[in-house]
C-alpha positions, 0 to 999 in steps of 0.5 A: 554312477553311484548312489547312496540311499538313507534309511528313509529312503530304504524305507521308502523303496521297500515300501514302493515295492511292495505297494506296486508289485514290482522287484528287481531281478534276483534269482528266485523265480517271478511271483505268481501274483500277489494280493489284491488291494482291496476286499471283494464287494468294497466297491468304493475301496475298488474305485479308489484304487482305480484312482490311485493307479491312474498316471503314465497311461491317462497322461499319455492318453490325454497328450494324445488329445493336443492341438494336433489332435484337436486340428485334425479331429476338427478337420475331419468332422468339418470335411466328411462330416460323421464319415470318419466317427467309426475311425475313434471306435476302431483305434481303441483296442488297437491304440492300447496294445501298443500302449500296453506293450510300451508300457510292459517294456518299461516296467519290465526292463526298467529302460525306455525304448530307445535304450532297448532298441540300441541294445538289442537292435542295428544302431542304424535302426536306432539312428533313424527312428530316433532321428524321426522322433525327434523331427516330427515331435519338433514339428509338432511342438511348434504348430502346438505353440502356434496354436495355443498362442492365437487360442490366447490371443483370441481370448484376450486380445491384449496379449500379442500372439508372440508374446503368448508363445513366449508365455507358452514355451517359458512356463512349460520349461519352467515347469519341467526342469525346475518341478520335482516329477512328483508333483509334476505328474500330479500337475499333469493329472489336473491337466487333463480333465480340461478334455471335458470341455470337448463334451460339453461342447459336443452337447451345445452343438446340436449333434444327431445322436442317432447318425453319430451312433449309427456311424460309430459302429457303421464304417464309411470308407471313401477312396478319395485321396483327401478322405485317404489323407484324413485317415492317415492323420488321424491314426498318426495322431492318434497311434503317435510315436512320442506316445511309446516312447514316453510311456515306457519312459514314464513307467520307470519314471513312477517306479523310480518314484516309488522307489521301487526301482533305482535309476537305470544306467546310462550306458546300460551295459547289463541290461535288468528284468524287474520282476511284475506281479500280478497287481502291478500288471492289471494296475498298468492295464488299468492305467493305459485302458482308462487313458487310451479309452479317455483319449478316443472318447474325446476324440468322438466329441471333437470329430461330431462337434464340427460334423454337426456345426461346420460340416453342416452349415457347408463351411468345410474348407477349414485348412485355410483357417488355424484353430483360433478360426475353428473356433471362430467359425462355431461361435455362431453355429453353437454360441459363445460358450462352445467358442470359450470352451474349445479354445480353453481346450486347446491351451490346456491340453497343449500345456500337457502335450508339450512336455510330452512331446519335448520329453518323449525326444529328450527321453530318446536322444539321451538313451541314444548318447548315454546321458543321464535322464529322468524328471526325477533328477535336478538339471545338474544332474541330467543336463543332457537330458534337460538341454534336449527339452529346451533345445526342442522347445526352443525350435518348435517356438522358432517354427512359430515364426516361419508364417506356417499355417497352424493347422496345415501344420498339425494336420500333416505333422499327423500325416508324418506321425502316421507313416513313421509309427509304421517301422516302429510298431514292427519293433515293439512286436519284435521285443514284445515277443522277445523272451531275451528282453521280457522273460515270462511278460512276453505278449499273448496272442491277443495283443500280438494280433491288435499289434499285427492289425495296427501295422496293417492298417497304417501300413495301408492308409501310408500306402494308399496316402501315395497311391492316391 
């Protein structure tokens, strides 16, 4: 597919170019580095470029937090009480590796994974992780969609449930097919500072800071098939498939934005390198770091809340209950404010996580079939790409009115995310160390090592999920 570009345009691109340290390939060799963007001892200039390269990776981190996340957190602290605090301290390193891996693939490659995986891997290997993806991100849309329209409904009554996930479904297509990515991923960005509810809900429940520390740095493992179970949807949850995919995805996303990269081929039959800088590479570490930190930061929040709430006052058997009666349950136990704002959360991130998860499934199957992608093309232009996000919306929305419990629905579409990330993490380590793909941007031996730990232990607690 031809393009044409006006002088405004070249402009534009030159300038994205040497603004995010990006080029693409040609036969000089990779730039060494580049200069920083700021003066030494600028504190505040330091800050403000932190700022500035935050996207892809703290949108990623952030969906990461959606009502399945909620759900299952909640879930954990409400059951085990602070048992499972230690899971947000360990996940870090090993959730930003392979962020950081999906992320180098991108930038690199200036594909997505799927597209890499069809190039370079069996198709049947293709088929089948694609095939997953987009089942359990079906799954989970629609227990997303359940549970942010009874968190509307409960909030205000004169909404029907119905209504609300119609209301749900029809502003977030509406927002991802007709809103220029430009100022989509700008939406997206305001969107996930609403996970700050989660710590002020934290400081009203009353939580022993002293325990939650202790146990945060102090592992307590059980070899119990419902702790087991626990286990394995918080790392599904946590270390989620959609999220490598749309991570990749969205590196190009920003580069094409810039305009630093033009559109990949959808066919991709000569498949490029783009050449990194030093500069473009610690803003994306940045980047992934800031989101994943965010993410398992809110994930403590969440877990000591309902340790200190439900789990104490003995009302643990919350899988019965969907996540409008979580919050229910912690309006006497930590009062109303905490009740609004727990369920303010909910509707706010699950606005967020439903692009993700619907775009992450669009991202694939159109790399599978050759289609035109990207949120910076107009629906005439990809009409593959967008009718796979409306497809997966429309789906999940039908989900809602099956009677599926929302929060057994969340919790074990977790479960799934957990023991499908398992191949998938084995692939990514395959094409981070893959010089054909990456070049000289090939994973180092640390990030190797976080990887080869990450695939252990869901490996492990998928296996022990049916040992147990």
């Amino acid at each position: 597919m031809s393009e044409s570009h006006s002088p405004k345009d070249a402009a534009t691109k030159a300038a994205g170019s040497q603004n995010q340290g990006t080029s693409e390939r040609s036969d000089a060799p990779a730039p060494v580095g580049q200069p920083g963007p700021h003066k030494a001892g600028g504190k505040e200039s330091r800050v403000r470029h932190v700022l500035s390269v935050l996207g892809p990776g703290v949108i990623t981190g952030a969906s990461d937090d959606d009502p399945s996340g909620i759900g299952t957190y909640s879930v954990a602290g409400a059951q085990f009480g602070y048992g499972t605090v230690w899971v947000s301290l360990v996940t870090y390193p090993l959730s930003a590796a392979v962020q950081e891996v999906c992320a180098r693939i991108g930038l690199v490659t200036g594909h997505g994974l799927a597209a890499i995986i069809k190039h370079y891997f069996p198709r049947w290997m293709l088929y089948v992780v694609v095939f997953l993806l987009v089942a359990a991100n079906t799954l989970n849309i629609g227990a997303d969609i359940e549970a942010m329209a009874g968190s509307i409904h409960l909030v205000l009554p004169i909404i029907p449930t119905a209504l609300a996930a119609l209301l749900v479904v029809a502003l977030t297509l509406t927002l991802l097919v007709f809103m220029s990515y430009k100022t989509y991923s700008k939406y997206l960005k305001w969107v996930t500072l609403v996970l700050f509810s989660y710590m002020i809900v934290a400081l009203l429940s009353h939580v022993d800071w002293g325990l939650a520390l202790k146990s945060l740095v102090v592992p307590a493992f059980k070899l119990d098939s419902g702790y087991i179970t626990t286990l394995v949807a918080i790392l599904g949850t946590t270390i989620s498939p959609y999220m490598f995919f749309w991570q990749a995805n969205m590196e190009v996303e920003e580069k094409i934005a810039s305009g630093s990269i033009t559109s990949p081929d959808p066919q991709m039959k000569r498949p490029r390198k783009l050449f990194l800088g030093r500069r473009a590479m610690n803003d994306m570490h940045i980047d992934t770091n800031v989101g994943v930190f965010y993410s398992n930061l809110i994930m403590f929040f969440i877990i000591v809340s309902t340790a200190s709430t439900i789990y104490k006052a003995g009302a643990k058997d919350v899988g019965q209950l969907d996540l409008a009666g979580i919050a229910q349950v912690l309006r006497p136990l930590a009062g109303d404010a905490a009740y609004l704002l727990f369920t303010i959360g909910i509707v706010g991130i699950g606005l967020l996580a439903i692009p993700v998860l619907a775009g992450s499934a669009a991202y694939a199957l159109s790399e599978v079939f050759g289609w035109e992608e990207g949120l910076d093309k107009k629906f005439h232009a990809a009409k593959g790409f967008y009718i796979a996000i409306i497809l997966a919306a429309l789906v999940g929305l039908g989900l809602v009115f099956v009677g599926v419990n929302p929060v057994a629905a969340l919790y074990y579409s977790a479960v799934i995310n957990g023991v499908v990330a398992v191949p998938l993490l084995v692939i990514i380590f395959l094409i981070g160390n893959n010089k054909k793909i990456l070049g000289e941007r090939t994973s180092g031996k640390l990030s190797n090592s976080l990887l080869i730990i990450t695939a252990l232990l869901m490996g492990a607690a998928a296996a022990g999920l049916f040992l147990l």
